[in-house]
N, C-alpha and C positions, 0 to 999 in steps of 0.2 A: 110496607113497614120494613124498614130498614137493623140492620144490625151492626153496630161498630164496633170490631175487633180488635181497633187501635193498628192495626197490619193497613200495608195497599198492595193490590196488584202488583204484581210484577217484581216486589223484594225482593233482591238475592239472598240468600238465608244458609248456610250451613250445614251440607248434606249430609242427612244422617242413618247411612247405612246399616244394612244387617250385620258388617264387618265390624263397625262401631263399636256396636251393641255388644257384636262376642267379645272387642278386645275388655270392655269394662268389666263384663260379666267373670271373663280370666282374671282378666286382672283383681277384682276382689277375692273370686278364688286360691287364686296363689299368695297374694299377701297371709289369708289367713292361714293357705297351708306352708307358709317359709315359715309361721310362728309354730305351729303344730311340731314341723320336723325340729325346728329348734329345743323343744319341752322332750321329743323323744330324744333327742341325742344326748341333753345332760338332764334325767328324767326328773320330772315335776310332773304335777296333774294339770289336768286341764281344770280354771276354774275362773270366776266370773269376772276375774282381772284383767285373766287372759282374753276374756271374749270382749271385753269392752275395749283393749287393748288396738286389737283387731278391727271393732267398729268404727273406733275412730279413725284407723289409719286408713283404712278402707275411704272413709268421704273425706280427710285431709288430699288423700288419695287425686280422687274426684276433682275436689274442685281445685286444686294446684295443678293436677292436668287440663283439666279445662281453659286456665288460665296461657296454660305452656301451649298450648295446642296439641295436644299428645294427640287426641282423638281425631284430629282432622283424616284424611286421604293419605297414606305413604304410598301408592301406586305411581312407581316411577321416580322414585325416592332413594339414593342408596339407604343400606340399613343401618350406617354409622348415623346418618341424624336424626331416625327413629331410636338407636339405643342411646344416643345423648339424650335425647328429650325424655325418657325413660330414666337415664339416672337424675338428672338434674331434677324431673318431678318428685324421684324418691327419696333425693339428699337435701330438698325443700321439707319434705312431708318428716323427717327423721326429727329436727328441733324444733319444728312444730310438735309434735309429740312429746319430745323432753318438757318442751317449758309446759304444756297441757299436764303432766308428770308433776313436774316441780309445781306451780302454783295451786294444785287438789292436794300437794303434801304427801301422793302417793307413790312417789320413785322409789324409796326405801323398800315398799313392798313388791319387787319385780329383781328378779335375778340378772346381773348385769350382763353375765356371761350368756344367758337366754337370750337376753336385748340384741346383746350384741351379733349373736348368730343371727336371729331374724332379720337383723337388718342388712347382715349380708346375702342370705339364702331367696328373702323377696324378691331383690330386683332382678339375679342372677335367674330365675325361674321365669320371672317376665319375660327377660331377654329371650332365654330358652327357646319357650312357646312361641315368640314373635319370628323368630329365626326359620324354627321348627316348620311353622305355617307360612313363611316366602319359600321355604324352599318345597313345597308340598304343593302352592300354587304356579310357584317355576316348572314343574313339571308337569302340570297339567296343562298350564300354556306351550310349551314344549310339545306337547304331544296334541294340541290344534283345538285344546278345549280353553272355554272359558276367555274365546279369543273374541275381538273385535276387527270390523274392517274398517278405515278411517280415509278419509278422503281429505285434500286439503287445498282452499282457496285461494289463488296468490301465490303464483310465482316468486318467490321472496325472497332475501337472506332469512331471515325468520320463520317462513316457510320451511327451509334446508334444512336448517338447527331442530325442528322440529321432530322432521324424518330420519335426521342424524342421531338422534337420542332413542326413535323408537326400533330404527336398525339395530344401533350399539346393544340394545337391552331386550332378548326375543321373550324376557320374563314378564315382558309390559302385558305380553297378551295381544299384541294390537299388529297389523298389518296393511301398507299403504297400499290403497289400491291405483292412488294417481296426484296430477295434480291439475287444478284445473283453474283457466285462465283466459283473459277477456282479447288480453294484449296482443299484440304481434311478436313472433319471439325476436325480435329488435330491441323489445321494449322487456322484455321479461327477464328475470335473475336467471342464470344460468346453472341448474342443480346441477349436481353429479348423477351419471345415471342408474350408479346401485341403489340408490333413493329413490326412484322411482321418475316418471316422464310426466311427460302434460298430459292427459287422455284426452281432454274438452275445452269447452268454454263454461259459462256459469249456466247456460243453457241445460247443458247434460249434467251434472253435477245436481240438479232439481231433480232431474228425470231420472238420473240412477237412484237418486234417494228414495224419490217415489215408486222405485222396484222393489225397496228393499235392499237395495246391494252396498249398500252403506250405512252403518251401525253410528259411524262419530266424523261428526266433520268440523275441521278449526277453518277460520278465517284470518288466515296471516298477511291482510292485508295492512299499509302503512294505516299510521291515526288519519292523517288527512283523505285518505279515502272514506269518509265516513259518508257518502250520499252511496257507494257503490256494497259498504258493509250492510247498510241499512236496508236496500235491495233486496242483496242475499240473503240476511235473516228473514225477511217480509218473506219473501217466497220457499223458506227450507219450512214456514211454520206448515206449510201444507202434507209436512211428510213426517214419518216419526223419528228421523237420525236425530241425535244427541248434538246440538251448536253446540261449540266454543269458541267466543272471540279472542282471538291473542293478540290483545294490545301490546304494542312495541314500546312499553316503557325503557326499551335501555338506551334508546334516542335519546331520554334526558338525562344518560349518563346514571344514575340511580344510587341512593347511599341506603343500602338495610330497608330497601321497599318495603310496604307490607299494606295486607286489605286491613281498614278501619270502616268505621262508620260517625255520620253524624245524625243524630236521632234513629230513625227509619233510611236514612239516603248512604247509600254504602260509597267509601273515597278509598284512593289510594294513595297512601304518602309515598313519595318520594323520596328525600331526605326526611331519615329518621335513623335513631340510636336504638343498637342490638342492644342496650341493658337499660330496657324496661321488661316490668312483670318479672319473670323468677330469670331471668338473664343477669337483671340487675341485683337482684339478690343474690344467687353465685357472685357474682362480680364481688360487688360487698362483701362478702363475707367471706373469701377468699384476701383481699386485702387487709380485712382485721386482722384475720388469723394468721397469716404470714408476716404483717407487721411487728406486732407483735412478738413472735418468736424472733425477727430477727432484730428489732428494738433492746431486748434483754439480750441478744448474741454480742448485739457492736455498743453495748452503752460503754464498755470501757476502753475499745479503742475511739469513740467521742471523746472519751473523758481526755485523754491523754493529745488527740486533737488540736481540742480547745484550747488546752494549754499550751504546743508548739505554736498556731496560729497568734496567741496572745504574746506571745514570746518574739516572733519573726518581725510585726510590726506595731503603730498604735494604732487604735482602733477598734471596733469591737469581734465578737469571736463569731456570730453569725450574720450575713448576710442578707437582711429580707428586700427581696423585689417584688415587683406588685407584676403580674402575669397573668391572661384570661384564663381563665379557669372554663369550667363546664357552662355549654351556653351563649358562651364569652361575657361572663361576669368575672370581674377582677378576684384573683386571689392575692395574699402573700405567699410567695417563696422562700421556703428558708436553704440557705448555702454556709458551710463554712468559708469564710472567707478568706478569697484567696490572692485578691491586689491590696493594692494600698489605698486602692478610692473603691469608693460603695455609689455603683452609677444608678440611678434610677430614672424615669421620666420619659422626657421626652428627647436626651442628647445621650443616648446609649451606644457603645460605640463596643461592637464584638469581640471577644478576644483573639491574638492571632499568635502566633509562631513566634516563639521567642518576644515576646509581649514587654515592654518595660516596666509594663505595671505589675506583674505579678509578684509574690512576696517570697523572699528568700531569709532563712536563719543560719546565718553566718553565711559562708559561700555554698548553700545546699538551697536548691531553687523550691522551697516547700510549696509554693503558689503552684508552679508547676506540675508537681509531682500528685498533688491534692486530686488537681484535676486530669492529670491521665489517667489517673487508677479511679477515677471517679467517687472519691472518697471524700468531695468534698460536695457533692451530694445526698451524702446519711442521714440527713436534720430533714430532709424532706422524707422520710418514713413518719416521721409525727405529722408533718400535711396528711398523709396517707390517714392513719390512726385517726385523723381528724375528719377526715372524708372529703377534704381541698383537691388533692388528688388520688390517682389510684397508680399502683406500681408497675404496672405496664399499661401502654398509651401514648398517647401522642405526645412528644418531649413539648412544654410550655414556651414557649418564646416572651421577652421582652413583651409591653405592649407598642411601644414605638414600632418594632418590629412589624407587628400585626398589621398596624394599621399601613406601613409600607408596601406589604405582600399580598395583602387580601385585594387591593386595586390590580397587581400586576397578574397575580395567579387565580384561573377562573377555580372557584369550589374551594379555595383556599380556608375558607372563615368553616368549613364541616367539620375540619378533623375538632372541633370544639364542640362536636356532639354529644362527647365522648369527658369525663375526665381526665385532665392532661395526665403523665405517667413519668416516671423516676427513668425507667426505659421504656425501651419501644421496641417495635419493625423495623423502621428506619436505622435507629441507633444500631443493632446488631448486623446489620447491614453495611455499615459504615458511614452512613449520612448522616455526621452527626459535625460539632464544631462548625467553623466558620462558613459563611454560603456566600461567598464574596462574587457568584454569580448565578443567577435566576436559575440556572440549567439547574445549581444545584440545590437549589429550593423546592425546586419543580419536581427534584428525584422525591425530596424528602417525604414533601405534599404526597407524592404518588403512594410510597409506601403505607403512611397512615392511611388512607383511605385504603388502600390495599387490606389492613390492620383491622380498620371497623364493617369493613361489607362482609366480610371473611371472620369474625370474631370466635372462637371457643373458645372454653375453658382450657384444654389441653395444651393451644398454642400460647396460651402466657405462662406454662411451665415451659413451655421448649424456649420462647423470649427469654425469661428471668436464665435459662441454664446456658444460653447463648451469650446472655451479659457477663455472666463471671467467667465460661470456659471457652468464648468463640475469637478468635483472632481478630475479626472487625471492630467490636466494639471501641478499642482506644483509638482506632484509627482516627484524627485528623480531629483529636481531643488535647486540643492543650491553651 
C-alpha cells in the first residue's frame, strides 16, 4: 500500500533552517515590541487595538516576506540586501495595514503619532538584531568555529570566482582545502595561488570526502560537462559532504535570473524583470507618488508651455507617438511638441543638431530649447500616473526604431522587461539623442541592462537627482 504525498523524490525544496525559524520568531517579537516602545514613549495603555494591531502586522509580516524572500539563506550575502529586503517587506506591510485600518472604519481609533513611531522603531530593531547577529557570527567564524572546509571540482573561471568570494569574506565561515581536477594542467583554468592549488583528481576528492576531510564541495564544472558532473554526484552520494552544483548561468549572459518552478519541476529563468512580487510594488508606488507630486509642481509651467508651443507654430500642443511599452506591447507617448511635423510609423527620421524641423517663436529656437532642458518631456508624467511608463527606465524608442535594432543588437528587445522610463542609466550618462552609429546604440543597450540586472529602489533616487543636477544628461539632446 502506497501513499501519495503529491511530492517526488528528489524536489529541491527550500531550506529551512533553525536560522530561519529564529529570524521569524525576532522578527514577530520586535514588531510587537517597536509598538510597545512606541505606547511608552507618548504613554497610552496597552489594549486590544493594540494587540490586534500587532497580530496583523506580524502575518502581513510573514507572508510579504515570504513573497520577497526575506527568509531565504543570507550566508554570503552582503548585509545591504538583507536590510533592503527588510525594509521593502516592511514598507509593503505599512499600507497594508492602513487600508486593513480604513476599510474596519478603525483608523480614527489609533493615535497617529503612536503609528507613526511604530513604524519607524520595527524595522530599525529588525535591522539591529540582524546586524547584531552577523557580527556575533563573524566572530565566531573568526575565531575557527562554526567553520566549514570546502573542496571544489573543476578547475574553472567559475571555480576562482568561487574561492575569490570565500577568500574576500573570512565571515563565510568556510575554508578551501583545494582543488580538484581530471585535466592535464594544459587543459585546466589557471587559479591564483592564494586561492588555493589542485591537490587531486576526482579520485581523491571521493576519498577525502569519505574521511571526512571535507564538509562542502561545489562542482564548477562547465554545463556541457554534464556526463562527468553526473559521475561525481553518483559517487560523492557515498559520503556525507554537502554537493553543490554551480551551474554557469552567466554563459547565457543572464537578465535578473532567479529559481522558479513549474508544478513540482524547479527551472531557472534566465531573462526575467526585477519588479515582480513586492519589487514591482515599490516600483509602483514610488512612481504614483512621485508623479503625482511632481504633476501639481509643473501643471503651470505645462500650462504656459502649451501655450508658447501653440503660439511658435500650427499644429497641435502634444505630441503622441506610439512606442513599445512593457513587454513590447505598443504604448502612446505624450511629448510637447516640438517640430513642425508629428512623425509617426514606419518613416521616423531622428532628430539631429541644429535640426530644420524644430519650432521656433519669433527668432527664439523654442523647439530646441524644449528639448535640451527636457521639458518637453513633462506630459509623459501622466503616462507614468497612468502606469504606460515608469519614471526611471529604459528611455522608449520609436517603433521603427525597434524593429531596426533588435536584428543588429543581440538582447536588444530585454531592456522591454522593464517599463520604458522619462529617464534612465543611459540618459544620465550621456547616451541619450541621436545613435547615428550602432557603437552608440550598443552603449545605450549596455547601460539599460546594466539599469535592470542591478535595479534598487535607492538607484532611481540617485537617476532622477542626476537628471536634474548631473552634467551628462543634456548631453547630445537636441
Amino acid at each position: 500500500m502506497s501513499v501519495h504525498d503529491g511530492s517526488r523524490p528528489g524536489l529541491l525544496r527550500t531550506h529551512q533552517s533553525a536560522l530561519s525559524i529564529l529570524q521569524r520568531a525576532c522578527d514577530a517579537i520586535l514588531i510587537v515590541v517597536g509598538e510597545y516602545i512606541a505606547c511608552r514613549l507618548y504613554p497610552e495603555a496597552w489594549d486590544t487595538e493594540k494587540t490586534l494591531a500587532a497580530t496583523l502586522a506580524v502575518i502581513a509580516f510573514y507572508l510579504i516576506g515570504e513573497m520577497n524572500g526575506l527568509y531565504r539563506s543570507w550566508r554570503g550575502q552582503p548585509f545591504r540586501n538583507e536590510a533592503f529586503q527588510v525594509l521593502s517587506t516592511w514598507f509593503v506591510t505599512i499600507p497594508v495595514l492602513l487600508c486593513l485600518a480604513f476599510m474596519a472604519k478603525v483608523s480614527a481609533e489609533y493615535s497617529r503619532i503612536i503609528t507613526l513611531t511604530w513604524f519607524l522603531v520595527a524595522p530599525a530593531l529588525m535591522l539591529l538584531w540582524r546586524l547584531s547577529f552577523r557580527a556575533v557570527l563573524a566572530e565566531l567564524r573568526l575565531r575557527g568555529r562554526n567553520t566549514r572546509t570546502v573542496a571544489i571540482a573543476g578547475a574553472t573561471p567559475m571555480a576562482e570566482s568561487i574561492a575569490e568570494r570565500i577568500e574576500r569574506d573570512p565571515a563565510l565561515g568556510m575554508r578551501v582545502v583545494g582543488f580538484y581536477d581530471d585535466r592535464i594542467p594544459s587543459r585546466r583554468h589557471k587559479i591564483p595561488p592564494q586561492y588555493g592549488t589542485v591537490v587531486g583528481n576526482t579520485d581523491k576528492l571521493v576519498e577525502d570526502a569519505r574521511q571526512g576531510l571535507i564538509d562542502i564541495v561545489y562542482i564548477a564544472l562547465p554545463l556541457k560537462a554534464e556526463p562527468r558532473i553526473n559521475s561525481i554526484v553518483r559517487r560523492l552520494a557515498d559520503t556525507t559532504a554537502t554537493v553543490n552544483v554551480v551551474a554557469d548561468f552567466m554563459a547565457f549572459d543572464p537578465l535578473h535570473s532567479r529559481w522558479g518552478s513549474v508544478g513540482d519541476i524547479p527551472v531557472v529563468s534566465i531573462f526575467d524583470t526585477p519588479f515582480s512580487g513586492v519589487g514591482g510594488w515599490l516600483k509602483r508606488l514610488e512612481d504614483i507618488v512621485l508623479s503625482t507630486l511632481i504633476l501639481i509642481i509643473i501643471s503651470v509651467p505645462m500650462l504656459v508651455i502649451s501655450v508658447l508651443v501653440k503660439l511658435s507654430s500650427p499644429g497641435p500642443v502634444l505630441f503622441v507617438q506610439r512606442r513599445y511599452g512593457l513587454n513590447g506591447k505598443p504604448i502612446n507617448v505624450l511629448k510637447f511638441r516640438t517640430m513642425t511635423v508629428c512623425e509617426d510609423g514606419d518613416d521616423v527620421q531622428q532628430a539631429t543638431r541644429n535640426d530644420p524641423r524644430l519650432t521656433y517663436l519669433g527668432k527664439f529656437p523654442l523647439g530646441a530649447f524644449l528639448r535640451r532642458t527636457s521639458l518637453d518631456e513633462l506630459p509623459q508624467f501622466l503616462n507614468v500616473l497612468r502606469g504606460d511608463m515608469s519614471i526611471v527606465g529604459p528611455r522608449p524608442h520609436p517603433i521603427k526604431h525597434n524593429e531596426l535594432y533588435r536584428a543588429k543588437i543581440h538582447g536588444y528587445m530585454l531592456r522591454h522587461k522593464v517599463k520604458p522610463g522619462i529617464t534612465g542609466w543611459a540618459q544620465v550618462n550621456g547616451w541619450r539623442g541621436e545613435t547615428d552609429t550602432d557603437e552608440k546604440m550598443e552603449k545605450r543597450i549596455e547601460h539599460d541592462l546594466a539599469y535592470i540586472r542591478n535595479w534598487r529602489l535607492l538607484w532611481d533616487l540617485e537617476i532622477i537627482f542626476l537628471t536634474i543636477f548631473g552634467r551628462k544628461t543634456s548631453q547630445n539632446a537636441y
